[in-house]
N, C-alpha and C positions, 0 to 999 in steps of 0.2 A: 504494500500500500504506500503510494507517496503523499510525502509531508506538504503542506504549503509552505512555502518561503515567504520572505517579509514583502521580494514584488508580489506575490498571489495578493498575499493579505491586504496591500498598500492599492492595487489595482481595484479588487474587490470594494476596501472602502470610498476608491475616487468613485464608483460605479453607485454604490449606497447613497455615499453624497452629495453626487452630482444629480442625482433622480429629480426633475423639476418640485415631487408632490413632498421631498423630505423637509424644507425649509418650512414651505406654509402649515406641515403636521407640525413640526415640533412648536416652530410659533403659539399653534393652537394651545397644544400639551400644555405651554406655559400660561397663557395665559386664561385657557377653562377655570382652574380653581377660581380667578377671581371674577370671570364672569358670572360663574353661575352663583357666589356669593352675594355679585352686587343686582343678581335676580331675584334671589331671593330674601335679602335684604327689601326690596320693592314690594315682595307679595306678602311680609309681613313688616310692614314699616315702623307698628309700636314694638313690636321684639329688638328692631335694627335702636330702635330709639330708648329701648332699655339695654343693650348687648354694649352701646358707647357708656350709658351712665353706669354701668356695673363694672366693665374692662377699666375704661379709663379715665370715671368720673369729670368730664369734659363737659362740660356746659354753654352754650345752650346746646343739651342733646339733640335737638330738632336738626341744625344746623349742621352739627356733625354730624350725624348720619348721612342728610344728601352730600355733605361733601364726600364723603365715605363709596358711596354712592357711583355719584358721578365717574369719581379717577378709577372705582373698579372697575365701571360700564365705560369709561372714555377709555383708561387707559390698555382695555381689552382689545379694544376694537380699533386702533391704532396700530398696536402690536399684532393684530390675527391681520389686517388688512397687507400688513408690510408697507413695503417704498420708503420716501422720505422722511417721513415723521412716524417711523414705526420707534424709530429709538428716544420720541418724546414719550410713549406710550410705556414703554421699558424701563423710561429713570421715574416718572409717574408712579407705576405699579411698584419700585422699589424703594421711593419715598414715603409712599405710603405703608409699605409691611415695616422699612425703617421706625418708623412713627408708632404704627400699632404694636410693633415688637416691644419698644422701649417703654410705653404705655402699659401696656396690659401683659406682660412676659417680662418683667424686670426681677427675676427669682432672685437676685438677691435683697429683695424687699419683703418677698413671700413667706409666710411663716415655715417652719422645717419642714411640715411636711407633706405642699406641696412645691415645694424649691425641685427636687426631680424633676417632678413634669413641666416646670416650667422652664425649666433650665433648655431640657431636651427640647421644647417647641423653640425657645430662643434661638439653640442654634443652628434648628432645619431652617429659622424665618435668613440667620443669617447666610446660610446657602443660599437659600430662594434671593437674598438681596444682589449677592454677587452673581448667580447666572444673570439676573437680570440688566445688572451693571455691566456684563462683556456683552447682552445681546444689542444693548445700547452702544457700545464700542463697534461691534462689529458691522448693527445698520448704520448709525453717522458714519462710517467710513467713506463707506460709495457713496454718499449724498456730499461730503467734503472733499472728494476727490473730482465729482464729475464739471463741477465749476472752471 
């Protein structure tokens, strides 16, 4: 039986990667979670309007929720749509997990013993911040280079 070599493998992923339908999936991928959050956020608005005053006692809660809102439902649809301003879409959606991370996932504020769990959502949120911050790198690129 033969092995692949690192051309097979390197070939293979220019083939994976270059697929026109892989850029607009993963786009998606990343930014589903917050679409369907700032869906449903919408289809129960006083929950989104008690989830701000409970997470991160921000007031006027009303306010913060549509703002909440809006960047997951803007900055979704930015990001899924691609082109130019998909990487406004991207620093958007990562300002805002920034913000809600620091808010409502500050486990060293948390009593002992839910400091675990909040630790661990803290630092999926700070994954989720940095894909989001190269996918904003990598779309400004072509938009700063084709001028």
């Amino acid at each position: 039986m033969s092995q692949a070599g690192p051309t097979d493998m390197q070939s293979m992923a220019e083939r994976f990667l270059g697929a026109r339908w892989v850029e607009p999936a993963a786009r998606f991928a990343v930014a589903v979670p917050f679409l369907i959050s700032g869906v449903a956020k919408i289809l129960d608005f006083e929950g989104s309007i008690a989830e701000v005053r409970g997470l991160t006692g921000l007031e006027p809660a009303v306010l913060f929720a549509v703002l909440v809102i809006l960047t997951q439902l803007g900055g979704s649809v930015l990001l899924i749509a691609g082109g130019r301003f998909a990487w406004i879409g991207a620093l958007a959606l990562a300002g805002f997990t920034t913000i809600a991370t620091l808010s409502a996932h500050a486990f060293w504020l948390k009593p002992e013993a839910e400091q675990f769990l909040h630790r661990n959502i803290f630092f999926e949120h700070v994954s989720i911040v940095g894909g989001l911050v190269l996918l904003a790198i990598l779309t400004f690129k072509p938009a700063r280079t084709q001028h």
